[in-house]
C-alpha positions in Angstrom: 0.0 0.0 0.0 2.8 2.2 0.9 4.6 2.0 -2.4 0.9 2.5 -4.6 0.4 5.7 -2.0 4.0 7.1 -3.6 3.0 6.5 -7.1 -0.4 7.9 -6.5 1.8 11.2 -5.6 3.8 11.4 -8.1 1.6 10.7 -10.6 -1.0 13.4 -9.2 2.1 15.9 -9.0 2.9 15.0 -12.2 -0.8 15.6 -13.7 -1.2 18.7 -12.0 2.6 20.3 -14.1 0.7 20.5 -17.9 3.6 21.7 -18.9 5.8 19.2 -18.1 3.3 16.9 -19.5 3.0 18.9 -23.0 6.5 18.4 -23.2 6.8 14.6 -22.3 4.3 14.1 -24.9 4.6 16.4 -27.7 8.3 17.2 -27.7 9.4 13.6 -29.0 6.6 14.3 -31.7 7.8 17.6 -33.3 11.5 16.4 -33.3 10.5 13.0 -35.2 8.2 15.3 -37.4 11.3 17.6 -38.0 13.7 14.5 -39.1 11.1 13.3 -41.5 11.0 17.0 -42.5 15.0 17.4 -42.8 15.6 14.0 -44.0 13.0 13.4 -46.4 13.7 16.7 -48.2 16.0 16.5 -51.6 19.4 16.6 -51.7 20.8 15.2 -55.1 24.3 16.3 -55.5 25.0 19.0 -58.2 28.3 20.0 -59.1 29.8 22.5 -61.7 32.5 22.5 -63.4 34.7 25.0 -65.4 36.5 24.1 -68.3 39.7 25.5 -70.1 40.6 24.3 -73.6 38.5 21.2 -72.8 37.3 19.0 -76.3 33.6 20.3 -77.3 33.2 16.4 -77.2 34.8 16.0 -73.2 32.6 18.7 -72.6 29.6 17.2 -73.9 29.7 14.0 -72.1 30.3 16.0 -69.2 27.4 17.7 -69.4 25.0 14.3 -70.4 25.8 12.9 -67.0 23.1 13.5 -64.7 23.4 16.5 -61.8 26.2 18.1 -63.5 26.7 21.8 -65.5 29.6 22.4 -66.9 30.7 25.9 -68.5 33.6 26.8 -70.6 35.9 29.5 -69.2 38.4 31.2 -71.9 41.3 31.4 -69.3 42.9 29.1 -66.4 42.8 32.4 -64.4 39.1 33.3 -65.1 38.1 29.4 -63.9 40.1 29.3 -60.9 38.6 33.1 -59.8 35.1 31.4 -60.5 36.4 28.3 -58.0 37.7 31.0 -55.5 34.5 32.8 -55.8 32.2 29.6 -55.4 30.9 29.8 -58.3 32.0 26.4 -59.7 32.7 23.1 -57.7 36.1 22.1 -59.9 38.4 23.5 -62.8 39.2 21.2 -65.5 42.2 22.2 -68.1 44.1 20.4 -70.6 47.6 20.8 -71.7 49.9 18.5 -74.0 47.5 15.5 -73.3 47.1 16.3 -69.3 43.8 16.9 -67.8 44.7 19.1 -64.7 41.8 19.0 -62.0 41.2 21.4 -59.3 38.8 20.5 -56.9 37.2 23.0 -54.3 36.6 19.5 -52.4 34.4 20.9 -49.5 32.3 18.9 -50.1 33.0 14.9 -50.7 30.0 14.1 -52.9 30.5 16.9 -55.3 34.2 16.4 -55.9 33.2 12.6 -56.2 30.6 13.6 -58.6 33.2 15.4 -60.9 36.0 12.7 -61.1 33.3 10.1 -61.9 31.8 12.7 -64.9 35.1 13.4 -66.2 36.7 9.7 -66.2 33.2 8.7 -67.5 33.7 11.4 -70.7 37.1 10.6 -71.7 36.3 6.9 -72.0 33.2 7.7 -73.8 35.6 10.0 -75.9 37.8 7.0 -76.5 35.4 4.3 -77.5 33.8 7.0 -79.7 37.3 7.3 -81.4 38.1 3.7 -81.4 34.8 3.0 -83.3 35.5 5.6 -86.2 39.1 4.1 -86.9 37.9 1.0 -87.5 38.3 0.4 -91.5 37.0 -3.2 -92.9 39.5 -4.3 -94.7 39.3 -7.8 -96.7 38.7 -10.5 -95.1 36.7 -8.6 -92.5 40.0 -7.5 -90.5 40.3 -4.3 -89.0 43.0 -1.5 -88.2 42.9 0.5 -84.9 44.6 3.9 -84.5 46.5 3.7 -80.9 45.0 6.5 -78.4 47.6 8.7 -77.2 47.6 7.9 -73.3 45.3 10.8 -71.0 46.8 11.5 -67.9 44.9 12.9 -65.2 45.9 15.3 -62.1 44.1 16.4 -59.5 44.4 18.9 -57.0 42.6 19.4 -53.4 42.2 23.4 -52.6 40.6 21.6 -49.0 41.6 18.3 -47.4 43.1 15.8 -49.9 42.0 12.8 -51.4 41.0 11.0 -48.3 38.5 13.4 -47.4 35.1 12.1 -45.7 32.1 13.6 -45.4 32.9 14.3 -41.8 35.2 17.1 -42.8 32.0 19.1 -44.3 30.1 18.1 -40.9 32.9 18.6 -39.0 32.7 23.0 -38.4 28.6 22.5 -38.2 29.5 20.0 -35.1 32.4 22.2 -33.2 29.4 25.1 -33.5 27.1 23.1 -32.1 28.9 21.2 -29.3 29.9 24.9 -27.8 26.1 25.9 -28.1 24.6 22.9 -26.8 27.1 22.8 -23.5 27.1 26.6 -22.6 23.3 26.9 -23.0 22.4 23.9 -21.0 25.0 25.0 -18.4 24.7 28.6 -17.8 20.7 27.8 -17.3 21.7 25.0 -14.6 23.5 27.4 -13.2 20.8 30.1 -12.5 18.3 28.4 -12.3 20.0 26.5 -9.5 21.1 30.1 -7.6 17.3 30.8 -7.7 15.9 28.0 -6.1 18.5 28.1 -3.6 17.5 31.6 -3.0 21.0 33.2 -4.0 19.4 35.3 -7.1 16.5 36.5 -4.6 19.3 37.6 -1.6 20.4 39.3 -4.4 17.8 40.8 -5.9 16.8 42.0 -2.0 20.3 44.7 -2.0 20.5 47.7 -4.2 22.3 46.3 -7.3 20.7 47.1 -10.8 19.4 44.1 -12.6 21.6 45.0 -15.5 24.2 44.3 -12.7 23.2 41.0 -11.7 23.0 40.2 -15.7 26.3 41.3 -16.7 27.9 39.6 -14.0 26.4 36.2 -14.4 27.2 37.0 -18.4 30.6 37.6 -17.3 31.7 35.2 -15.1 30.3 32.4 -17.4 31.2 34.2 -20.3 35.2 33.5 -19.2 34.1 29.5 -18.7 32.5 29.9 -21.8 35.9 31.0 -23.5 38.1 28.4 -21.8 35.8 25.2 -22.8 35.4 26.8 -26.6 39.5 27.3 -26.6 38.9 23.8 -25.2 37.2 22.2 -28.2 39.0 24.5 -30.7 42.3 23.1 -30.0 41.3 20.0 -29.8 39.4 19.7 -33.0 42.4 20.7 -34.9 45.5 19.9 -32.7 44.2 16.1 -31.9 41.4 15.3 -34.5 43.6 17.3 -36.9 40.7 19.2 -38.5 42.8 21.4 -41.6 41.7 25.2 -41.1 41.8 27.2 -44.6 41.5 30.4 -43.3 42.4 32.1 -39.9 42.0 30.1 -36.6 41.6 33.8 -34.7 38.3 34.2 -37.3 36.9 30.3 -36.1 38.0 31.7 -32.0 36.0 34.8 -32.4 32.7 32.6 -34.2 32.5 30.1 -31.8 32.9 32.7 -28.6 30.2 34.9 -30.1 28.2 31.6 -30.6 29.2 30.6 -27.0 27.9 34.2 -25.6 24.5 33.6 -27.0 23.9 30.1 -26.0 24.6 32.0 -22.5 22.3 34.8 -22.9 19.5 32.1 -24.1 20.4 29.2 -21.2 20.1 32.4 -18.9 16.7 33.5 -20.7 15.3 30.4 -21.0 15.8 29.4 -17.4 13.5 32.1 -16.0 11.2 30.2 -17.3 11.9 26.9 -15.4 11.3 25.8 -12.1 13.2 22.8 -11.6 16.1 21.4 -13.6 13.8 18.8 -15.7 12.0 21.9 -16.7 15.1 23.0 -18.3 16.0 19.8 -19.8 12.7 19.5 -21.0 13.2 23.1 -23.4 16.3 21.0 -25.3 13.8 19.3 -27.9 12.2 22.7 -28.1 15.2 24.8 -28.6 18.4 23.0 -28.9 17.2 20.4 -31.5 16.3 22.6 -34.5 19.5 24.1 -34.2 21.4 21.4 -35.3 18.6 20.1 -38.3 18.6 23.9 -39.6 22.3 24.6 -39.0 23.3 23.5 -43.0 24.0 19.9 -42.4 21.2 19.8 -44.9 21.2 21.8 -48.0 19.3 24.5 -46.5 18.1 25.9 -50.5 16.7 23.0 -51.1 14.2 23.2 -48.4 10.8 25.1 -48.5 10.7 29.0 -47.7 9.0 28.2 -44.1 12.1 26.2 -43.5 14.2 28.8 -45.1 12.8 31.7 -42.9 13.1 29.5 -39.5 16.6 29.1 -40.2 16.7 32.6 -40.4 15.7 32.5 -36.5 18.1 30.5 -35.2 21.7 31.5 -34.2 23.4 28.1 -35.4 22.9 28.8 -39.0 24.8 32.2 -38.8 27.5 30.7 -36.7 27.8 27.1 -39.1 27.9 29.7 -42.2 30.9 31.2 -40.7 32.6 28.4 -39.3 32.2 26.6 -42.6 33.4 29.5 -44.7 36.6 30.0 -42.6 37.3 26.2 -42.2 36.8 25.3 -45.5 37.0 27.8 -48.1 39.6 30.1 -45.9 37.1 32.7 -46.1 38.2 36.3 -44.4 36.4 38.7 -41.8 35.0 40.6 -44.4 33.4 37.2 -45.9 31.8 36.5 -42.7 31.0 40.3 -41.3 27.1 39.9 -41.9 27.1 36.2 -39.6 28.8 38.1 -36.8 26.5 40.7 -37.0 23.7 38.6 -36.7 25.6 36.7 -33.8 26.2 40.0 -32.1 22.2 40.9 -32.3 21.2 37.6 -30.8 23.2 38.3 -27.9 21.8 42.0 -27.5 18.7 40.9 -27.5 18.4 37.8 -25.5 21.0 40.1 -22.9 18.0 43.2 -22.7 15.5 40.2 -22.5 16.9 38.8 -19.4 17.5 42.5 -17.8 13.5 42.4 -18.6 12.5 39.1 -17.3 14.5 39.6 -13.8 11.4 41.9 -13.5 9.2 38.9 -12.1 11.8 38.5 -9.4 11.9 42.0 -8.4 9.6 45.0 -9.2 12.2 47.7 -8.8 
């Protein structure tokens, strides 16, 4: 009897929190209904691919294999300024019988995608000139004109020929790792000096609320700094991620990233009352971060998804992180991300001087 009474309460306290029972229930429901979302959306690989003094008939097989443009460029320099500007995936250009390849290669598939067109054309090219030597000759015989041998090179401006998939997921993943930590522990945190009855001591003395915010902001803003040095370092000292452009440029993302998930753990943990409460806004506001970061080929989604991207802090930060990591992109590249970054944190900051209101009315 004892042990059905203790149920009966817990199950009774339990009924009485809706919220906590919205979340049990629905939360698991809108994340499954946002991986069939993300996952069931298309993402067929298209790659394009400048040419200089490539065959009209290289070029045309090029082109008839499926997910692939190809455009002819007059001059080596002209194609690789369209590769630097991301405007093609790979450079193909021919000298004395050498096909020399330049792959952006951040991204696996694409550069994949290229090899397999271009290897595909020239032995299409070959065959086709193999069957137009052929003379019949009496007695049926036949005379082939030997192929002068095709020698391919090919260049990595990212990563080398080993390159996995990982190394595109890889910047999206550092982003989110910092995010996810810092958010979940800078709400523990206050939320734990408020039940405790530290923020309300506080609150009680004649310190300004910006005060109390600035100085949580501050104090976990430094622990913030130290654990994303942390994963920094170790993503490219020990897991030996190659960095394009400036490692200061990925330091500055990731701490502005790491200053807004403390702004939003602070924020969203005036909303809690217990620490499962907390936990139970990860589905709610952590998740989406991650499916809408770019992991998925964000223009091939619809505009609602498109726009909700828009709303979340990861994207800005995975853009920048990408761009620096991969294409060695500089601050100017990435000024508009920042900025974006920078406005989160304003907000969210003036959001919390506003919601310390409900703790104190002066």
């Amino acid at each position: 009897m004892k042990i059905i009474a203790i149920a009966k309460r817990v199950l009774l306290e339990l009924v009485r929190d809706k919220r906590t029972l919205a979340l049990l229930f629905i939360a698991p429901l809108l994340v499954l209904l946002l991986m069939n979302y993300v996952f069931s959306v298309n993402t067929t690989t298209t790659v394009r691919i400048a040419t200089v003094n490539v065959t009209q008939p290289i070029v045309q097989n090029m082109a008839a294999t499926k997910h692939v443009t190809v455009k002819r460029y007059n001059s080596r320099h002209a194609a690789d300024q369209a590769l630097a500007n991301r405007d093609v995936d790979t450079t193909i250009s021919v000298t004395n019988n050498t096909y020399h390849v330049t792959h952006a290669n951040t991204d696996i598939a694409k550069t994949n995608l290229a090899k397999m067109a271009l290897q595909s054309a020239l032995t299409n090219n070959q065959l086709h000139a193999l069957t137009t030597t052929v003379t019949t000759l009496t007695g049926r015989q036949t005379s082939l004109t030997p192929q002068h041998p095709v020698k391919i090179t090919n260049t990595y401006n990212y990563g080398n020929a080993k390159s996995t998939f990982f190394a595109k997921m890889m910047p999206i993943l550092m982003g989110f790792f910092v995010f996810f930590f810092v958010f979940l522990i800078s709400g523990m945190a206050l939320l734990r000096e408020r039940t405790s009855g530290t923020l309300e001591r506080l609150l009680a003395t004649p310190v300004r609320r910006s005060d109390i915010v600035f100085g949580y902001m501050l104090s976990y803003g430094a622990i913030a700094v130290i654990q994303t040095l942390l994963i920094v370092g170790f993503t490219v000292k020990i897991l030996k991620v190659q960095v394009a452009g400036s490692i200061w440029l990925v330091v500055l993302t990731t701490v502005l990233l790491a200053l807004v998930a403390l702004a939003l753990g602070i924020f969203m943990s005036t909303f809690a009352q217990s620490e499962f409460q907390m936990m139970q806004f990860i589905p709610i506001i952590v998740v989406p971060q991650i499916f809408f970061s770019g992991l998925i080929s964000l223009e091939a989604m619809a505009t609602w998804a498109q726009w909700l991207a828009n709303l979340l802090p990861m994207k800005y930060a995975a853009n920048a992180l990408t761009s620096i990591i991969l294409t060695g992109a500089k601050f100017s590249d990435i000024a508009g991300n920042l900025i974006a970054l920078l406005f989160f944190i304003i907000i969210l900051t003036i959001g919390n001087i506003v919601g310390l209101k409900r703790y104190r009315k002066a």
